[in-house]
mmCIF file of the N, C-alpha and C atoms, coordinates in Angstrom:
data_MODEL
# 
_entry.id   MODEL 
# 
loop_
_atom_site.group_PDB 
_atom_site.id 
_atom_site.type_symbol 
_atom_site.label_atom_id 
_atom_site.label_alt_id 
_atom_site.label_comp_id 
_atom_site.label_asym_id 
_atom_site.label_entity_id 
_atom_site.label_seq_id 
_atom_site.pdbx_PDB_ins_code 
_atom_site.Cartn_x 
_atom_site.Cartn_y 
_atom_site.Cartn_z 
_atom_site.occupancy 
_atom_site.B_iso_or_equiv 
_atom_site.pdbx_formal_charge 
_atom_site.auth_seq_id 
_atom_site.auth_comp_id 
_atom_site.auth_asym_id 
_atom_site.auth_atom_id 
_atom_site.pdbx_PDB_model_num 
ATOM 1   N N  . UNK A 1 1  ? 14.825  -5.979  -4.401  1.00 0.00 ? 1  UNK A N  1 
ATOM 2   C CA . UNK A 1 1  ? 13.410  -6.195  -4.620  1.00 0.00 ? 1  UNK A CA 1 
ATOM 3   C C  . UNK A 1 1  ? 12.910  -5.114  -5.579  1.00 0.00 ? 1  UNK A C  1 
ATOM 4   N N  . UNK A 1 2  ? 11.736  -5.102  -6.587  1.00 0.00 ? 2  UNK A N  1 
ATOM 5   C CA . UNK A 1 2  ? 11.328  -4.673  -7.408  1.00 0.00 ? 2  UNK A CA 1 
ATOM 6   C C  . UNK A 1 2  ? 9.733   -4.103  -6.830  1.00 0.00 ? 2  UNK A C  1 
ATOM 7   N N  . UNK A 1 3  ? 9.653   -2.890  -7.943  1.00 0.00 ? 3  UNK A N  1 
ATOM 8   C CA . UNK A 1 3  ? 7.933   -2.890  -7.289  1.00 0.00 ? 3  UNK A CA 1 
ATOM 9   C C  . UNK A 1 3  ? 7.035   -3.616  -7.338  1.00 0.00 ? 3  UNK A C  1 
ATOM 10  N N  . UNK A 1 4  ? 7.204   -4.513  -8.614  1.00 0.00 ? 4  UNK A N  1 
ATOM 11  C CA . UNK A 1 4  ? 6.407   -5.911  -8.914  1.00 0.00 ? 4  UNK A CA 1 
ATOM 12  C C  . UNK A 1 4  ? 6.596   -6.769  -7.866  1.00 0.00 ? 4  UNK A C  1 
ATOM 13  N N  . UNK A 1 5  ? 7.376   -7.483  -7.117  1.00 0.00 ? 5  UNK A N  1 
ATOM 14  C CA . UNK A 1 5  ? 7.839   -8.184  -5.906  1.00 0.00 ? 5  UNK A CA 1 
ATOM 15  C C  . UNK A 1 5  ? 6.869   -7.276  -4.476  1.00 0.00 ? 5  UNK A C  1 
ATOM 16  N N  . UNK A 1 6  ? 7.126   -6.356  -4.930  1.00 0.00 ? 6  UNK A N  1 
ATOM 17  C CA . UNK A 1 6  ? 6.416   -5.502  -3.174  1.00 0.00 ? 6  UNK A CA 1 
ATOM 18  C C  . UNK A 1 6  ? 5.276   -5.269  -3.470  1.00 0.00 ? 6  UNK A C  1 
ATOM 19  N N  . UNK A 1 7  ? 5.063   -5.197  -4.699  1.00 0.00 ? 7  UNK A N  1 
ATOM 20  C CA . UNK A 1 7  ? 2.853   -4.878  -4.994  1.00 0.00 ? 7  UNK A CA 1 
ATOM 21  C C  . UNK A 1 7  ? 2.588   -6.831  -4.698  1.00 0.00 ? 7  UNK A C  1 
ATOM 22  N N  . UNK A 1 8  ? 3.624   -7.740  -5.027  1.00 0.00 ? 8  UNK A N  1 
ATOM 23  C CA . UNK A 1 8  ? 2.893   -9.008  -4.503  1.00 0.00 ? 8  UNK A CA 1 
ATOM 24  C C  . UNK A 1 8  ? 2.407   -9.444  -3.489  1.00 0.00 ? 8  UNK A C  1 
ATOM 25  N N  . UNK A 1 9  ? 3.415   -8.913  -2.487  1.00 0.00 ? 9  UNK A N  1 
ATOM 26  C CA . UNK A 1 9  ? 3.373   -8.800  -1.003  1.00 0.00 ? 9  UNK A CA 1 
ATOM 27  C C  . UNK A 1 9  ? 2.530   -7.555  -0.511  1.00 0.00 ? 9  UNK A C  1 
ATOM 28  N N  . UNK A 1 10 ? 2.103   -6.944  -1.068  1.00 0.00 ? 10 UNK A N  1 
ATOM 29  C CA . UNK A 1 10 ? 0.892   -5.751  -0.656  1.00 0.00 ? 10 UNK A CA 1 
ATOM 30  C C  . UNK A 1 10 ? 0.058   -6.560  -0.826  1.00 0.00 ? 10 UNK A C  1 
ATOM 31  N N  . UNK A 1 11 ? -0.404  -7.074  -2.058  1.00 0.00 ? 11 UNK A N  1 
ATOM 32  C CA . UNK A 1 11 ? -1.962  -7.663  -2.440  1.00 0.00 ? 11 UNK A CA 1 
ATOM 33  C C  . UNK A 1 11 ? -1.644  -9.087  -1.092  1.00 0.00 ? 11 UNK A C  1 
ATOM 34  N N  . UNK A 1 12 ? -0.626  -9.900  -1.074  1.00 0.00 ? 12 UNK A N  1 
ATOM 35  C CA . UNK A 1 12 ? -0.737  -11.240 -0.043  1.00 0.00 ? 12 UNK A CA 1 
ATOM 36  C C  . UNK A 1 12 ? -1.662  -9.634  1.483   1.00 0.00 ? 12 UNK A C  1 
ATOM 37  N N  . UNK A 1 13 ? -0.917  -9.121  1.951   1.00 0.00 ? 13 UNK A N  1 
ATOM 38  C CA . UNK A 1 13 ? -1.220  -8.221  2.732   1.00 0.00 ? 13 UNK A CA 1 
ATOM 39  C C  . UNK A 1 13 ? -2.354  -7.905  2.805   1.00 0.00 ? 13 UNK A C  1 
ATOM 40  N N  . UNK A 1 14 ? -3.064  -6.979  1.881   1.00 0.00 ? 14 UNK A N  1 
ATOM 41  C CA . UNK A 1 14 ? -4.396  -7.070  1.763   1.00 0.00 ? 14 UNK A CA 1 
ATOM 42  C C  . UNK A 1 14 ? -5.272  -7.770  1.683   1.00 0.00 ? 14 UNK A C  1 
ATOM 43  N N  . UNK A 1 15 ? -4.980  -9.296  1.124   1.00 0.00 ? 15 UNK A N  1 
ATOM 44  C CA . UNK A 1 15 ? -5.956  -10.441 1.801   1.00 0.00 ? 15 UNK A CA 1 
ATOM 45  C C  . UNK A 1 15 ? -6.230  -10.840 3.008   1.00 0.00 ? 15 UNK A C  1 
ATOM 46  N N  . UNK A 1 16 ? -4.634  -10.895 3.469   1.00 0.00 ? 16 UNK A N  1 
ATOM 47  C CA . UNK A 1 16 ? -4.535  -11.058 5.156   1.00 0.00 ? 16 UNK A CA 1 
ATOM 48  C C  . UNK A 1 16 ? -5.465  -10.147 5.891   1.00 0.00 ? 16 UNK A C  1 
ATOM 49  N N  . UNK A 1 17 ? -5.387  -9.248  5.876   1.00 0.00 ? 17 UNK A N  1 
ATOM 50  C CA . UNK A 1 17 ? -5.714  -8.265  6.580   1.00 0.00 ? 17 UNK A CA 1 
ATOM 51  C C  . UNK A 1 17 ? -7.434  -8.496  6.392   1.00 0.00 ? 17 UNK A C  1 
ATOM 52  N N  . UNK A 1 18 ? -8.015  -8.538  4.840   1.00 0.00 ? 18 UNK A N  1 
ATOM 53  C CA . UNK A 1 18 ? -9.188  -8.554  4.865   1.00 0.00 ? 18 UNK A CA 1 
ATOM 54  C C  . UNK A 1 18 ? -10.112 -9.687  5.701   1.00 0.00 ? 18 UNK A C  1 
ATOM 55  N N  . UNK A 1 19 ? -9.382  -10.967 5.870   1.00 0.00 ? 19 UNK A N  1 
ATOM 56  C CA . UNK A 1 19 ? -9.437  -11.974 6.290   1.00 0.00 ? 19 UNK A CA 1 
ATOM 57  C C  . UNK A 1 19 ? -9.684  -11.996 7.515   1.00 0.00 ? 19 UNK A C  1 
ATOM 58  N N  . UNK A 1 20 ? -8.758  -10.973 8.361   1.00 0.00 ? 20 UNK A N  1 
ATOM 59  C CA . UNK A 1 20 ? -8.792  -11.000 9.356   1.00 0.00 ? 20 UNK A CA 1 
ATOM 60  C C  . UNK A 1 20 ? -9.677  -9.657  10.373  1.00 0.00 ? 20 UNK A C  1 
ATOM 61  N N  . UNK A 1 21 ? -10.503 -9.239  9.097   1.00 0.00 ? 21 UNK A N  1 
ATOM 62  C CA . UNK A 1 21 ? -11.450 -8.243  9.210   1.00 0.00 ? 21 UNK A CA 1 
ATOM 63  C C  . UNK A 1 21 ? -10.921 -7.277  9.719   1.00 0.00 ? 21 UNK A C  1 
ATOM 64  N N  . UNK A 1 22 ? -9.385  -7.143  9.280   1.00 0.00 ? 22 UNK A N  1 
ATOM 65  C CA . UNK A 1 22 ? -9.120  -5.405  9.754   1.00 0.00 ? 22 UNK A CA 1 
ATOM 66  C C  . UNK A 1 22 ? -9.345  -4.722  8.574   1.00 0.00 ? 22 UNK A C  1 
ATOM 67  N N  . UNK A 1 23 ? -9.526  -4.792  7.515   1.00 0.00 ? 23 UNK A N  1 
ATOM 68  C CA . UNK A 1 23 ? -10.107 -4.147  6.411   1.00 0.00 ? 23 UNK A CA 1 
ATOM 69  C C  . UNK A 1 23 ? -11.375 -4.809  5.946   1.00 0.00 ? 23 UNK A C  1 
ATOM 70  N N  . UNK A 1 24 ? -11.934 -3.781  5.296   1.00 0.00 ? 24 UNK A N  1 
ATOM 71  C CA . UNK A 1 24 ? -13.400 -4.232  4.377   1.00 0.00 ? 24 UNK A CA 1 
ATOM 72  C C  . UNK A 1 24 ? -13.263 -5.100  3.314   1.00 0.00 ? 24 UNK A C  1 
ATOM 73  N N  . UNK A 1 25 ? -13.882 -5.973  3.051   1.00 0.00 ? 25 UNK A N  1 
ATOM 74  C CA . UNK A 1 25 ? -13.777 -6.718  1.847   1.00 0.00 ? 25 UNK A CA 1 
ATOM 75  C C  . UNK A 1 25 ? -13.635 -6.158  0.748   1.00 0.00 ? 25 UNK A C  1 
ATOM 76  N N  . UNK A 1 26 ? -14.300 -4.856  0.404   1.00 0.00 ? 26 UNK A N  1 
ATOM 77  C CA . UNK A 1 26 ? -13.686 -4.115  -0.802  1.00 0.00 ? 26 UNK A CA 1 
ATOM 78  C C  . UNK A 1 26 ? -12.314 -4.184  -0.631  1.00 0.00 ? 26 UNK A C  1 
ATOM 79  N N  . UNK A 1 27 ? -11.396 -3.891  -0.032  1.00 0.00 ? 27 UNK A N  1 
ATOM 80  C CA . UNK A 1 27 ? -9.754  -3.689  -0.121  1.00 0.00 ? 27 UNK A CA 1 
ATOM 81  C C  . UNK A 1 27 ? -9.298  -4.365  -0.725  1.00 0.00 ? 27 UNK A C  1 
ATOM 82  N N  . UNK A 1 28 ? -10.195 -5.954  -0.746  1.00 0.00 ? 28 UNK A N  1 
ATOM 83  C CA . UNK A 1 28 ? -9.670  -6.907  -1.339  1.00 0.00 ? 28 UNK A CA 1 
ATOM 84  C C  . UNK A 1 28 ? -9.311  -6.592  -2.916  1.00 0.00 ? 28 UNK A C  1 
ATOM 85  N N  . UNK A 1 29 ? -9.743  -6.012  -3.127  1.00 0.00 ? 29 UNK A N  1 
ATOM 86  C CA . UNK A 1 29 ? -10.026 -5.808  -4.741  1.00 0.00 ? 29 UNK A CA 1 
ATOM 87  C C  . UNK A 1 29 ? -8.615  -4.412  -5.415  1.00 0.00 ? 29 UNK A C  1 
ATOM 88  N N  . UNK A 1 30 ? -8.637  -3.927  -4.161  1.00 0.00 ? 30 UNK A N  1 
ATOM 89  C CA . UNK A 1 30 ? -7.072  -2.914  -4.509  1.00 0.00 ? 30 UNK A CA 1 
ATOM 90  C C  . UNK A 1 30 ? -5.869  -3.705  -4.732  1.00 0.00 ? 30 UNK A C  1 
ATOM 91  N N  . UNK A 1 31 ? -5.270  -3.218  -5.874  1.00 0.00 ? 31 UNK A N  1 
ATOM 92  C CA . UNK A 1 31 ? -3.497  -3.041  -5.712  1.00 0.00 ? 31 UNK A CA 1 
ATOM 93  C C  . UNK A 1 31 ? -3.176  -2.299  -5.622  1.00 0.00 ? 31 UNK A C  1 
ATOM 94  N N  . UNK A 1 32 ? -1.618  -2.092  -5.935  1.00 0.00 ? 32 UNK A N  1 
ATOM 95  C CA . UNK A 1 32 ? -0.500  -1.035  -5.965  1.00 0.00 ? 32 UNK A CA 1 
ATOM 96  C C  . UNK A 1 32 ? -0.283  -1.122  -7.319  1.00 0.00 ? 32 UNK A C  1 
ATOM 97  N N  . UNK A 1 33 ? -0.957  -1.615  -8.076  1.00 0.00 ? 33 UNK A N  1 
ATOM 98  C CA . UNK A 1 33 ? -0.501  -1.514  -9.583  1.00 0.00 ? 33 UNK A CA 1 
ATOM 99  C C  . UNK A 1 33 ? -0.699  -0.295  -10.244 1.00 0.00 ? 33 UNK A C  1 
ATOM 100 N N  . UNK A 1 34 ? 0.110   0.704   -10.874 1.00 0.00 ? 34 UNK A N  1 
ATOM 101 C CA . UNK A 1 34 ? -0.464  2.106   -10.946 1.00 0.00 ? 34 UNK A CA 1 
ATOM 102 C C  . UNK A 1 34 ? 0.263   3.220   -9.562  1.00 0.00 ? 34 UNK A C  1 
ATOM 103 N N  . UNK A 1 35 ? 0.178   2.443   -8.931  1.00 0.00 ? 35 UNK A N  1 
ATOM 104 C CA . UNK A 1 35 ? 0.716   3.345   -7.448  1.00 0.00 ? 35 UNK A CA 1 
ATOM 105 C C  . UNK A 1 35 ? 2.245   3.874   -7.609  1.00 0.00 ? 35 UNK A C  1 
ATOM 106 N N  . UNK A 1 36 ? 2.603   3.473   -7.787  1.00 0.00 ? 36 UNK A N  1 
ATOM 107 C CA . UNK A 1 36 ? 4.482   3.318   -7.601  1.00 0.00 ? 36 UNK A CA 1 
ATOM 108 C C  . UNK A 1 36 ? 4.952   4.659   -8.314  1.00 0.00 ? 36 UNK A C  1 
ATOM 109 N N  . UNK A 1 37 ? 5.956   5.528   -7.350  1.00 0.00 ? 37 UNK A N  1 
ATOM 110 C CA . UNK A 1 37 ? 6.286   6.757   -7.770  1.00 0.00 ? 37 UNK A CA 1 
ATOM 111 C C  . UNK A 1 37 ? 7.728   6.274   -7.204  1.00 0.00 ? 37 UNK A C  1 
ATOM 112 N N  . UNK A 1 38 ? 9.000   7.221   -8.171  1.00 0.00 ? 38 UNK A N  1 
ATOM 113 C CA . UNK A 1 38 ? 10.327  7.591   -7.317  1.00 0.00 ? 38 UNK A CA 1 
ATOM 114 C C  . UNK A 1 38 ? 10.208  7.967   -5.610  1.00 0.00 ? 38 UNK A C  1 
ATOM 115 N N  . UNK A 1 39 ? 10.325  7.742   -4.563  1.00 0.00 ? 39 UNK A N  1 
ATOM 116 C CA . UNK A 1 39 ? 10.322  8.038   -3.402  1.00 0.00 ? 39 UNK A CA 1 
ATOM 117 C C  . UNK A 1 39 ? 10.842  9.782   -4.072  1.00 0.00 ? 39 UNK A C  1 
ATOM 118 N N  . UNK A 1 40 ? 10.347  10.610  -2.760  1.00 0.00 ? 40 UNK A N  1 
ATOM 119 C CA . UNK A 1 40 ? 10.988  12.222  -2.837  1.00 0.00 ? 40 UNK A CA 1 
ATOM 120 C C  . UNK A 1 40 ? 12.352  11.763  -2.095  1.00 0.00 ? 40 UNK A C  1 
ATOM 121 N N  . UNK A 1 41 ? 13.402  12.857  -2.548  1.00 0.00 ? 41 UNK A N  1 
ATOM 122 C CA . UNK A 1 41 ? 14.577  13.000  -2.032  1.00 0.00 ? 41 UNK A CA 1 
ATOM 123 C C  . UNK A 1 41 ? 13.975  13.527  -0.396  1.00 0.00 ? 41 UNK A C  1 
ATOM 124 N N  . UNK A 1 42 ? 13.290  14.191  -0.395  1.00 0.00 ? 42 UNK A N  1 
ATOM 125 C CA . UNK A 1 42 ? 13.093  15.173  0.888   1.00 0.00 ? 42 UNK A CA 1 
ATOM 126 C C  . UNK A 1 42 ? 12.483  13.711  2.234   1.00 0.00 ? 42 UNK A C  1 
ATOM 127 N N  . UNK A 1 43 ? 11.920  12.784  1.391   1.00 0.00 ? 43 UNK A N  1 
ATOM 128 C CA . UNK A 1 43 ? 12.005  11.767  2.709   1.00 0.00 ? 43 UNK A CA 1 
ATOM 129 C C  . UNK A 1 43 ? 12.932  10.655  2.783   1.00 0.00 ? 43 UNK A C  1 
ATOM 130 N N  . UNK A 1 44 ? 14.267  10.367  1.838   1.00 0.00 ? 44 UNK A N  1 
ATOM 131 C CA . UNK A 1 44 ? 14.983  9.986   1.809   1.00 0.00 ? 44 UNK A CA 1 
ATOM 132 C C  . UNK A 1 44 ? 15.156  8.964   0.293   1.00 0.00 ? 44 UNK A C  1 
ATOM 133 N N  . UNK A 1 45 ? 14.485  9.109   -0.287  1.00 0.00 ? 45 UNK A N  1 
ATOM 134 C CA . UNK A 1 45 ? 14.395  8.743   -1.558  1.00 0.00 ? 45 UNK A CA 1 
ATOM 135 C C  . UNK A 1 45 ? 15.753  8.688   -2.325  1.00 0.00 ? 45 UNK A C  1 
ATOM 136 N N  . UNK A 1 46 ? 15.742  8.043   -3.302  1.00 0.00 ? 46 UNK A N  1 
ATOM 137 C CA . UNK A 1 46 ? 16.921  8.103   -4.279  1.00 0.00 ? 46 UNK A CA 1 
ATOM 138 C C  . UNK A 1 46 ? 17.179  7.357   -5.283  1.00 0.00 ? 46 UNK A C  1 
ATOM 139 N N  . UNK A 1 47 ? 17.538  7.004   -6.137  1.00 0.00 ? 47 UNK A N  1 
ATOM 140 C CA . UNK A 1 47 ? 17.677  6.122   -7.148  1.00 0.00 ? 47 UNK A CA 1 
ATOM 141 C C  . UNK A 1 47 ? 17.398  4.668   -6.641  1.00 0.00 ? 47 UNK A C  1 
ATOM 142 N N  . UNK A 1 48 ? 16.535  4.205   -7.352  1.00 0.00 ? 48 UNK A N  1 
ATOM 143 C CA . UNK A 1 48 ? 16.176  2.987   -6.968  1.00 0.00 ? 48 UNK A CA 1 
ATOM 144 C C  . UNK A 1 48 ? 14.869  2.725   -5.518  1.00 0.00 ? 48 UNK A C  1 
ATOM 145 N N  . UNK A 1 49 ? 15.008  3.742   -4.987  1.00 0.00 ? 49 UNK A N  1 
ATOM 146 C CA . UNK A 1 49 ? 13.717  4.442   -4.376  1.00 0.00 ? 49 UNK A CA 1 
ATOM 147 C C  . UNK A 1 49 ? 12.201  4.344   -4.544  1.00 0.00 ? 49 UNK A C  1 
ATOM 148 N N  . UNK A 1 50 ? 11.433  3.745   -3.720  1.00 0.00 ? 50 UNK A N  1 
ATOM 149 C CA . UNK A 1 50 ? 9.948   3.958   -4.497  1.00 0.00 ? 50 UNK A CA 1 
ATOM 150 C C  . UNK A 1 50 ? 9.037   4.309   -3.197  1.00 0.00 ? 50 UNK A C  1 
ATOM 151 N N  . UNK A 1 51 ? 8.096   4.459   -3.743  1.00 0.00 ? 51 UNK A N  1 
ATOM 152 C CA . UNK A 1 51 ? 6.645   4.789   -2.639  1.00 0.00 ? 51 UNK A CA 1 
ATOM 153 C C  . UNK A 1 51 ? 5.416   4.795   -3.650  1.00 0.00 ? 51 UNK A C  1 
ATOM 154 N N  . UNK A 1 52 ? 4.885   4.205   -2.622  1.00 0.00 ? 52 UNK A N  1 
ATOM 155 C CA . UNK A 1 52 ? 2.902   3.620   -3.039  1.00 0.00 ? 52 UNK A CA 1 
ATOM 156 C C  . UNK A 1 52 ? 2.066   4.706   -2.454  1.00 0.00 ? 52 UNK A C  1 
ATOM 157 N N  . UNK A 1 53 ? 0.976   5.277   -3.451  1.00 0.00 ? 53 UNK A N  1 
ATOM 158 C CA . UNK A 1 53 ? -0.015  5.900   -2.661  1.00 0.00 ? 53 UNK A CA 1 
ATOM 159 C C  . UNK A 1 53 ? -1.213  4.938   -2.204  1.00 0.00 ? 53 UNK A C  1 
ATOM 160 N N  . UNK A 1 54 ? -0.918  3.450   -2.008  1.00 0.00 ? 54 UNK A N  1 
ATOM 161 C CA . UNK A 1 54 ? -1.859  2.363   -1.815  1.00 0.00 ? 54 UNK A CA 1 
ATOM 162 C C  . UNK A 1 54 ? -2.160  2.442   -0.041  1.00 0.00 ? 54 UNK A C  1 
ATOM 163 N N  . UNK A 1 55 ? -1.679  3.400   0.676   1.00 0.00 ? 55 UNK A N  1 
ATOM 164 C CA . UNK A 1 55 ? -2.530  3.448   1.699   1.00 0.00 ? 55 UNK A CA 1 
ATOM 165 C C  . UNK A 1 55 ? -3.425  4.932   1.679   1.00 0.00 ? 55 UNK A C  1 
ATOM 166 N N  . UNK A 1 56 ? -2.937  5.865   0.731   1.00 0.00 ? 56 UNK A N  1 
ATOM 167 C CA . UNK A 1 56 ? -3.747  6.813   0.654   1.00 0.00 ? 56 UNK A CA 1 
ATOM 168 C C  . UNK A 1 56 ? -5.115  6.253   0.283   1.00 0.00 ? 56 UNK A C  1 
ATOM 169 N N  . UNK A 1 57 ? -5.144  5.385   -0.847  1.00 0.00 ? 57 UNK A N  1 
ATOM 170 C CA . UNK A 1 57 ? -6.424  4.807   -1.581  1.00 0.00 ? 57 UNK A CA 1 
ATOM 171 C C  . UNK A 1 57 ? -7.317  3.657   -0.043  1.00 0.00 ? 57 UNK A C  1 
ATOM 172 N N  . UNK A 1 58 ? -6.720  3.113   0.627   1.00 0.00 ? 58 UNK A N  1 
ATOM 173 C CA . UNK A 1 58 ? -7.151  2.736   1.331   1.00 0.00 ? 58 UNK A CA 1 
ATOM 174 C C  . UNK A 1 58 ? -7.970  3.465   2.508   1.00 0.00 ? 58 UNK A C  1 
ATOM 175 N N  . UNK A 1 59 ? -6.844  4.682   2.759   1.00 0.00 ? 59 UNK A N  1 
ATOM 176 C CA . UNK A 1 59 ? -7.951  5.856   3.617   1.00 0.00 ? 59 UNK A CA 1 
ATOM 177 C C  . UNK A 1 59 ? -9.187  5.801   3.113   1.00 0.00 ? 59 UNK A C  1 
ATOM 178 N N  . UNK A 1 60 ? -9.415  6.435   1.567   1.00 0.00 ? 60 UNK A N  1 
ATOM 179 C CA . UNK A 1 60 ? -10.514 6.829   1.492   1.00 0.00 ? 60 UNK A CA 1 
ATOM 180 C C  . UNK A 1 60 ? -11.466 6.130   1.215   1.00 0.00 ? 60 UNK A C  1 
ATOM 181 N N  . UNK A 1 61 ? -10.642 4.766   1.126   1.00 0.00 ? 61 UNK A N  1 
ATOM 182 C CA . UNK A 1 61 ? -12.013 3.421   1.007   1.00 0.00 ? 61 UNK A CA 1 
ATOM 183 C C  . UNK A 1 61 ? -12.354 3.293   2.870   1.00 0.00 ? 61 UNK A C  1 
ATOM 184 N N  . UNK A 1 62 ? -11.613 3.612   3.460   1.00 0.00 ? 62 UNK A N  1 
ATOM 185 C CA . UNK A 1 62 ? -11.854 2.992   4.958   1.00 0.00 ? 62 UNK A CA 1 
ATOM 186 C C  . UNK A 1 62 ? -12.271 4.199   5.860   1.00 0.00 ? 62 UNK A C  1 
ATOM 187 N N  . UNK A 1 63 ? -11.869 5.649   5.592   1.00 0.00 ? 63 UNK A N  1 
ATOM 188 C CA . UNK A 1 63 ? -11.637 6.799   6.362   1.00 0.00 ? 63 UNK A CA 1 
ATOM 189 C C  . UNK A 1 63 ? -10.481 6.298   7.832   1.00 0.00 ? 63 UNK A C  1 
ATOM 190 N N  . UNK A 1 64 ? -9.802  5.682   7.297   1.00 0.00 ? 64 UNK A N  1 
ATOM 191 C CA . UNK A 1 64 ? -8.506  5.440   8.442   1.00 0.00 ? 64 UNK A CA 1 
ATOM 192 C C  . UNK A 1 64 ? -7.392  6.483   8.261   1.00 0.00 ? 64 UNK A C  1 
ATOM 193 N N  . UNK A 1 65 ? -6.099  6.698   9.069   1.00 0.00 ? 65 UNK A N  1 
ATOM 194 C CA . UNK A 1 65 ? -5.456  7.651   8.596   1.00 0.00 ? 65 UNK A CA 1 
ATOM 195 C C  . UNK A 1 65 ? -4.530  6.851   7.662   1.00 0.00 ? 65 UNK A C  1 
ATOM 196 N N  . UNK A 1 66 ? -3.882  7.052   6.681   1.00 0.00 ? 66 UNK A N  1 
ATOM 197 C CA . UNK A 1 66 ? -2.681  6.544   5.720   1.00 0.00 ? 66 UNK A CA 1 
ATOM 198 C C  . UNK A 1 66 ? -1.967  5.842   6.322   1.00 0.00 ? 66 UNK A C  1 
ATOM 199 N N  . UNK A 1 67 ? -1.383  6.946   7.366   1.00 0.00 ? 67 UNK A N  1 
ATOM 200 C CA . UNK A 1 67 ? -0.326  6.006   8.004   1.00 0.00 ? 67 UNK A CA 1 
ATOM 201 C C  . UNK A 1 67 ? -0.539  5.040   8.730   1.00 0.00 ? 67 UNK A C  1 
ATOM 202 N N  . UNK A 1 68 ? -1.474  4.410   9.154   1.00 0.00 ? 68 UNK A N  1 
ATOM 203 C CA . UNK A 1 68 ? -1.612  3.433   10.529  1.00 0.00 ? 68 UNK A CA 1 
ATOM 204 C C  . UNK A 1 68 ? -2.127  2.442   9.281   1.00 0.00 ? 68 UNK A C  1 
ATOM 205 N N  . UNK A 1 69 ? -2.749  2.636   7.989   1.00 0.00 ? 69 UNK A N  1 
ATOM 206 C CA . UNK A 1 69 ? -2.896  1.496   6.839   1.00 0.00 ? 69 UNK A CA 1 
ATOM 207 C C  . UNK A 1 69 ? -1.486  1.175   6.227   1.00 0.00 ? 69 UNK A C  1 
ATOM 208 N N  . UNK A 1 70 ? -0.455  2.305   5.990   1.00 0.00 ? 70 UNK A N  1 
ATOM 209 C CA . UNK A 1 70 ? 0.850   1.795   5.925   1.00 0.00 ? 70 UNK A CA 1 
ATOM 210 C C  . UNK A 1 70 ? 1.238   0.704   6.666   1.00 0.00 ? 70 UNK A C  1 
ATOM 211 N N  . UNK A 1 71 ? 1.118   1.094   8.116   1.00 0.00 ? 71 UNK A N  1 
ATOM 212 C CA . UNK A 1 71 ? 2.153   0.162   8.675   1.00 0.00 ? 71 UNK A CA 1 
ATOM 213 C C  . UNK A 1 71 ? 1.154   -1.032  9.528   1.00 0.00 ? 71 UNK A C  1 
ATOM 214 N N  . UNK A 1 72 ? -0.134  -1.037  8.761   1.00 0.00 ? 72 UNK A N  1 
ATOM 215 C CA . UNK A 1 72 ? -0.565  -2.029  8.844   1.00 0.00 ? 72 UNK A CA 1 
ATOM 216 C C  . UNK A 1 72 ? -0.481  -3.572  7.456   1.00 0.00 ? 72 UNK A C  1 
ATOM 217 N N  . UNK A 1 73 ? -0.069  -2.705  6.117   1.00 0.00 ? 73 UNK A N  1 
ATOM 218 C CA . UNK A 1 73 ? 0.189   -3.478  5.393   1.00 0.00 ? 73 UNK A CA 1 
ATOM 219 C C  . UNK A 1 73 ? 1.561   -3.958  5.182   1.00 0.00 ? 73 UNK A C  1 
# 
């Protein structure tokens, strides 16, 4: 899978979610486009590796913590 493939399934995600009023309708309007970094080696990262700061951006649209918007999307 590619980051283009997993930002598709973020944005399907973020509709869901808005839909289902666990996020604000603004969210609707976020991607991950722009987001996508090499994962760090130090959390297990490695070639071919990636990570989104698309639940950081969601904190501060929601004041939720990152992680519980991670593993809610």
């Amino acid at each position: 899978m590619i980051p283009g493939d997993i930002g598709a399934e973020l944005t399907v995600g973020l509709r869901a979610a808005v839909a289902a009023s666990e996020l604000p309708a603004s969210a609707a309007g976020l991607t991950s486009a722009g987001t996508w970094r090499p994962a760090p080696v130090q959390v297990g990262g490695g070639p071919g590796s990636y990570a989104t700061s698309l639940p950081f951006r969601l904190a501060a649209l929601t004041g939720r913590e990152p992680a519980a918007l991670a593993e809610l999307l």
